[in-house]
C-alpha positions as a printed NumPy array, in Angstrom:
array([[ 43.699, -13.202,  50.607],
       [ 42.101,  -9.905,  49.581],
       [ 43.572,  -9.897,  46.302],
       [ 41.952, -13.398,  45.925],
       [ 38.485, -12.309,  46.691],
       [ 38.937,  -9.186,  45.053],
       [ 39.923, -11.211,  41.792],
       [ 36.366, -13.481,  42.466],
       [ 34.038, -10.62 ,  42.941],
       [ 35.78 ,  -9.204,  39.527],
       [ 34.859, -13.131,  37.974],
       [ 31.428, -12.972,  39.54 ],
       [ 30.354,  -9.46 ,  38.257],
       [ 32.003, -10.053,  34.382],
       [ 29.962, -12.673,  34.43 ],
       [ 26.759, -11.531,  35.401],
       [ 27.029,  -8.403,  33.119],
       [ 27.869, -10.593,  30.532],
       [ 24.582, -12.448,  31.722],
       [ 22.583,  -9.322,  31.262],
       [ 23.756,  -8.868,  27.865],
       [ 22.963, -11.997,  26.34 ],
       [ 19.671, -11.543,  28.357],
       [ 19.186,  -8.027,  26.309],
       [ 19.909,  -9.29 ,  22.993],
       [ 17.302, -12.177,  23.738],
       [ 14.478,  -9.565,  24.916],
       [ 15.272,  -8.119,  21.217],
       [ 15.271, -11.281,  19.387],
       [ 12.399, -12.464,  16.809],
       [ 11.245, -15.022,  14.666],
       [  8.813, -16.029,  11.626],
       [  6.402, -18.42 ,  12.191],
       [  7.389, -20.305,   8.291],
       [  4.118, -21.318,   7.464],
       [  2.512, -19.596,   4.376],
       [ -0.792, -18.127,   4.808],
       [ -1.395, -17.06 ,   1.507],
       [ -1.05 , -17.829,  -2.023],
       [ -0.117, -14.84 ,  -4.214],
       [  1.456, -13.093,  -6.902],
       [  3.656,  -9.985,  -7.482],
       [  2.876,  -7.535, -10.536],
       [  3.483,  -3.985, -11.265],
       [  0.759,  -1.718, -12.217],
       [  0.107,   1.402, -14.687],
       [ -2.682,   3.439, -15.394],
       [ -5.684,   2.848, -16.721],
       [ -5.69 ,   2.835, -20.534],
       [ -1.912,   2.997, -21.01 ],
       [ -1.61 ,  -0.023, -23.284],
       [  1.214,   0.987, -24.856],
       [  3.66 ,   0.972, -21.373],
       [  1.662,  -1.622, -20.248],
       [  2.625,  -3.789, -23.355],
       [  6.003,  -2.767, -23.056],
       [  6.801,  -4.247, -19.687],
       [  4.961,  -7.646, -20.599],
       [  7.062,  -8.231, -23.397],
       [ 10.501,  -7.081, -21.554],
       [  9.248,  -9.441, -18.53 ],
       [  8.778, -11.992, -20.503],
       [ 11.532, -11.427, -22.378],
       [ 14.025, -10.93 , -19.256],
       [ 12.498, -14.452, -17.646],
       [ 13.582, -15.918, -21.012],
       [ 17.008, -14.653, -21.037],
       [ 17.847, -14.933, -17.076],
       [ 18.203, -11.213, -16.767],
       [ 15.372, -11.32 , -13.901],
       [ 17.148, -14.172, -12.408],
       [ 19.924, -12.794, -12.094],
       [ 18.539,  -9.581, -10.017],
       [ 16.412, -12.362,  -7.987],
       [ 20.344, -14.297,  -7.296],
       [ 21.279, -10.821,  -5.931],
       [ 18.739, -10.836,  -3.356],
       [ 18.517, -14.481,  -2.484],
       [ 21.956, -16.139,  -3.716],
       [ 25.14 , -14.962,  -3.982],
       [ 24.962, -12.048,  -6.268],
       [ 25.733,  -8.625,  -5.632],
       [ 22.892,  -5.931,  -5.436],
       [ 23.194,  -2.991,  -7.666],
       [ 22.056,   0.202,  -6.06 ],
       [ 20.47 ,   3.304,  -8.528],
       [ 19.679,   6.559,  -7.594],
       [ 16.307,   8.655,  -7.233],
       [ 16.739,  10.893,  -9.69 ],
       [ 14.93 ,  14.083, -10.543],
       [ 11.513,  14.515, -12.383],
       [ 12.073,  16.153, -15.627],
       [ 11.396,  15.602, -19.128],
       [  8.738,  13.106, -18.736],
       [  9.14 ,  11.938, -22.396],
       [ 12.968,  10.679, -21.269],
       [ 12.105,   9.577, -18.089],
       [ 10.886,   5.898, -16.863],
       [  9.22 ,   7.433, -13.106],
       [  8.562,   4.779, -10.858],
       [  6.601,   5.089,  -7.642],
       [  7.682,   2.353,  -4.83 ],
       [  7.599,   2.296,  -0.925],
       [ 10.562,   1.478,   1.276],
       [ 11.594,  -0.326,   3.215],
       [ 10.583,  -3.37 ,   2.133],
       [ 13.917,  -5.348,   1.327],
       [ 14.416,  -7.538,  -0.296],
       [ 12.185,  -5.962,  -3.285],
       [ 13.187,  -2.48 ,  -2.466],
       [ 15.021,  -0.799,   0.109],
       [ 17.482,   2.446,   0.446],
       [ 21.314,   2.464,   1.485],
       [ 22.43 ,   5.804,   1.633],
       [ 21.067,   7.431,  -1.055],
       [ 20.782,   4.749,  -3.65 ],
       [ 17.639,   2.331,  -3.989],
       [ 18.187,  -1.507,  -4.354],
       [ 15.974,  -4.006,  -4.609],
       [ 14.632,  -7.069,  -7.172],
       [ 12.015,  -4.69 ,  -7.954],
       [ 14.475,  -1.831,  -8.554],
       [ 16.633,  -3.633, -10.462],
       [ 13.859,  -4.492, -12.694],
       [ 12.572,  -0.748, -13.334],
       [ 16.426,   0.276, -13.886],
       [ 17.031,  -2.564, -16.856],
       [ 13.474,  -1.614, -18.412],
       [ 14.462,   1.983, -18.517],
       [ 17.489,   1.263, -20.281],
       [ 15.539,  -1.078, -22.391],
       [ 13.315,   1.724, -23.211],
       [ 16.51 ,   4.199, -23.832],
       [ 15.023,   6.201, -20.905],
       [ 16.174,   8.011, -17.489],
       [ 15.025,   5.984, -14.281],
       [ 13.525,   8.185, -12.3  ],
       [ 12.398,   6.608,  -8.213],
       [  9.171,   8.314,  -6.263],
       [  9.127,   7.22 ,  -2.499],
       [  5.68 ,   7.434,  -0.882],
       [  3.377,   5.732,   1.332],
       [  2.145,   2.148,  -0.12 ],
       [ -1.337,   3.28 ,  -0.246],
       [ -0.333,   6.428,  -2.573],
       [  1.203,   4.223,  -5.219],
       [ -2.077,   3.252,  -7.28 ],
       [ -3.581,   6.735,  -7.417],
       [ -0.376,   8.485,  -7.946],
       [ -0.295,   6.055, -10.85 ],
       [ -3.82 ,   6.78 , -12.039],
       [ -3.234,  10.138, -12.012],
       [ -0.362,   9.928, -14.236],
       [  2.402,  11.396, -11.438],
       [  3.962,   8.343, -11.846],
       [  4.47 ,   6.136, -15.125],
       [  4.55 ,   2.566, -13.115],
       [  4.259,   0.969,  -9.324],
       [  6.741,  -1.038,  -8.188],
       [  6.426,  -2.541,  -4.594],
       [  5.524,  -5.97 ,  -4.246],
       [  2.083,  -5.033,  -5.23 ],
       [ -0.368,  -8.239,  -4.878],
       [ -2.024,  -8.97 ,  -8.582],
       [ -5.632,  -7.358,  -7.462],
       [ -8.594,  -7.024, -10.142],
       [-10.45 ,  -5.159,  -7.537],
       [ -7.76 ,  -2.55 ,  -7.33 ],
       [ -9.254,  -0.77 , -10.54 ],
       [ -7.469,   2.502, -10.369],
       [ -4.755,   0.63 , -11.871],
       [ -3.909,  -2.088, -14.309],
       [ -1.665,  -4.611, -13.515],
       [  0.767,  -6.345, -15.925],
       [  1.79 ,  -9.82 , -15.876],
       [  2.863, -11.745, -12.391],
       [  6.46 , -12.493, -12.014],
       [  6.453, -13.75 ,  -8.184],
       [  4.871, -15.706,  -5.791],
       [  4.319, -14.587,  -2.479],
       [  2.648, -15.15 ,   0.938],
       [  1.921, -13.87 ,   3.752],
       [  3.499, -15.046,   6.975],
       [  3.717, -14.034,  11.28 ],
       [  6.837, -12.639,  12.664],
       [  6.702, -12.94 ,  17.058],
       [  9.006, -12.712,  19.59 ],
       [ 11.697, -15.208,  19.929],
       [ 10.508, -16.281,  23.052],
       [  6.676, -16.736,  21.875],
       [  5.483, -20.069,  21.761],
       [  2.274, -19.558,  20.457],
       [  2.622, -21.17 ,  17.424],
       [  5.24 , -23.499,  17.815],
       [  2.863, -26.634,  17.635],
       [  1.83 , -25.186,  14.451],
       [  2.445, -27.044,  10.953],
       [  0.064, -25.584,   8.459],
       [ -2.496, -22.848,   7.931],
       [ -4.986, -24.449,   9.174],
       [ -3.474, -24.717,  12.596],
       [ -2.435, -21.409,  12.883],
       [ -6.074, -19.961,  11.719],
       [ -7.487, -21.794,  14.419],
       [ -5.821, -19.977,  16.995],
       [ -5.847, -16.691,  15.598],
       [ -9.276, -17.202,  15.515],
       [ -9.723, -18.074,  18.874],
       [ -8.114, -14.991,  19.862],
       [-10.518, -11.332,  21.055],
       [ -9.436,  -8.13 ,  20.203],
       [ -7.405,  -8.205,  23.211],
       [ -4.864,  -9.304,  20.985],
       [ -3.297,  -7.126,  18.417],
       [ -1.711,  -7.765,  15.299],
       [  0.754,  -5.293,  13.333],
       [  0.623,  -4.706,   9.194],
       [  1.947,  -2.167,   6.259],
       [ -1.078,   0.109,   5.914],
       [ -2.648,  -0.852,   2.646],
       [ -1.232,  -3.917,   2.097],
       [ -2.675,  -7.917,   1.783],
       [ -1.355,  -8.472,   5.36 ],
       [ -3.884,  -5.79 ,   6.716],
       [ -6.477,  -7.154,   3.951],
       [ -6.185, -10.54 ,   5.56 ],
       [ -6.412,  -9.854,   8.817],
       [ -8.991,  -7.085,   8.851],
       [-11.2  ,  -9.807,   6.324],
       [-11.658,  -8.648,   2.828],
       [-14.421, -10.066,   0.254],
       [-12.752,  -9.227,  -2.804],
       [ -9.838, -10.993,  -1.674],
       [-12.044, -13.882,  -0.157],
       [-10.373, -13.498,   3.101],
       [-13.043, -13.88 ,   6.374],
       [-10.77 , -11.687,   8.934],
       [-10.272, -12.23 ,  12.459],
       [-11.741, -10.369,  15.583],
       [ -8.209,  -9.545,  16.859],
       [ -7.267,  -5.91 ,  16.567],
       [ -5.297,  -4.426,  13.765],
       [ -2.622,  -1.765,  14.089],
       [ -1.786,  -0.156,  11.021],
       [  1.828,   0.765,  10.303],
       [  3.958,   2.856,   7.93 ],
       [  6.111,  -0.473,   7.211],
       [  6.664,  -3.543,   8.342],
       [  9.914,  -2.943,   9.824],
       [  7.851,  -0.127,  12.093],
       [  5.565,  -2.645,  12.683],
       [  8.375,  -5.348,  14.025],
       [ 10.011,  -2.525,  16.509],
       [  6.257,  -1.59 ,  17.92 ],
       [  6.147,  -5.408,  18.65 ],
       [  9.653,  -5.726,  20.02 ],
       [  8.41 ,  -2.498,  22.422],
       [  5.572,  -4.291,  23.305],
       [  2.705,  -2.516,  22.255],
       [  1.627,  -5.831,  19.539],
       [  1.69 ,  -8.923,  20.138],
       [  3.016,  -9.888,  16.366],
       [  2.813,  -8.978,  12.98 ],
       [  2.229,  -9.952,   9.521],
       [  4.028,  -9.432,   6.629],
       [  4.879, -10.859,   2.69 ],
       [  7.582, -13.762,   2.938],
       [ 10.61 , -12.052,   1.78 ],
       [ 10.486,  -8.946,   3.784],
       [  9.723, -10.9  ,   6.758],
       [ 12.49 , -13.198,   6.683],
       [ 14.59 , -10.022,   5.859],
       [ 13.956,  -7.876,   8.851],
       [ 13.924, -11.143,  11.119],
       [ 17.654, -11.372,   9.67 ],
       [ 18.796,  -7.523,  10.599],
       [ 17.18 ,  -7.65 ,  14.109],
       [ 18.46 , -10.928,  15.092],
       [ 22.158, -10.073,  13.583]])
């Protein structure tokens, strides 16, 4: 007899610590809210006045879109290719040397594994340097730093999902080569928007919401734009309060800790680190 309820308290405290468990990984669990908020387009920029580079990457753009090479980089990322990683590199002989300024993590555009940098984005800069018979050479820094490291000629080119932005005149952009949007991430367990099915219905509640509520984004990027309201990008803002993070994926932990209530972020990131969390 005391075997047998030894043998059922065993049952009944497996299962409630399996219980716990499952209750844990749900407390961690997120989700995006798949409605586009945006319309917009990637582009890289260079400096001011640098024709000649910025000619250059137009033509191997186009030129790569033609021949499936950016495809191809875009399959490894979103189908069933396999990234190539490349690494930083050292700043030397600037005459040899393709230098490319980009901010990570921001997968699946660019993004570190060890010490190598993949990414579509990455990919890109590594085939144009070879294009140009030059060394790739990768700066990490802050979003924000990207345009007037640029300008001031640190860098030769920014690479980051960078929103196509007249108003950003430090730089000049090249040609678009992807469309973007912006787009929530929440809790698993948040239900705020689940009535939602287009913009429209999910402006009208942020809008409803006081700065009470609080919203996470990349410093310097069209997330923070949109939600802080931004006249050169036509975007009104909302009275919620912003929170501005280093990257999104710091911005998805501060949520999952419960200091915001959600974030916003480009598509493809988004969907990325909603992936890794919830794996």
């Amino acid at each position: 007899m005391k075997k047998l309820i030894a043998l059922l308290l065993t049952i009944v405290l497996l299962t409630f610590s399996l219980a716990s468990c499952g209750n844990e990984t749900d407390k961690d669990a997120v989700k995006v809210v798949d409605i586009p908020l945006t319309e917009e387009e990637y582009a890289f920029c260079v400096a001011p006045g640098n024709t000649e580079l910025l000619e250059t990457v137009n033509a191997f753009l186009k030129q790569s879109k033609e021949n499936g090479v950016f495809d191809t980089s875009v399959n490894n990322y979103f189908g069933d290719g396999t990234p190539v990683g490349y690494e930083m590199g050292t700043v030397g002989d600037r005459s040899k040397q393709l230098v490319v300024a980009t901010n990570t993590p921001f997968e699946p555009f660019e993004y570190t594994e060890g010490n190598k940098y993949y990414g579509i984005d990455i990919e890109f800069m590594a085939a144009l340097a070879a294009d140009m018979g030059k060394e790739l050479v990768i700066l990490e820094m802050s979003f924000d730093a990207i345009f007037s490291s640029v300008e001031a000629g640190y860098a030769d080119i920014g690479a980051a999902g960078i929103t196509y932005d007249e108003s950003r005149t430090s730089v000049t952009f090249t040609d678009t080569y992807y469309k973007a949007s912006q787009m929530l991430i929440v809790k698993a367990d948040d239900t705020t928007f689940d009535n939602c099915k287009t913009a429209e219905d999910v402006f009208a509640i942020l809008s409803a919401m006081g700065a009470d509520k609080k919203v996470g984004a990349q410093n310097g990027t069209t997330g923070q734009l949109f939600m802080e309201g931004n006249e050169d990008f036509g975007y009104e803002g909302f009275a919620l309060t912003v929170v501005g993070h280093v990257s999104g994926a710091q911005a998805v932990q501060d949520m999952i800790n419960g200091n915001i209530d959600f974030v916003i972020l480009d598509e493809g990131p988004a969907k990325s680190i909603v992936k890794a969390i919830n794996e």
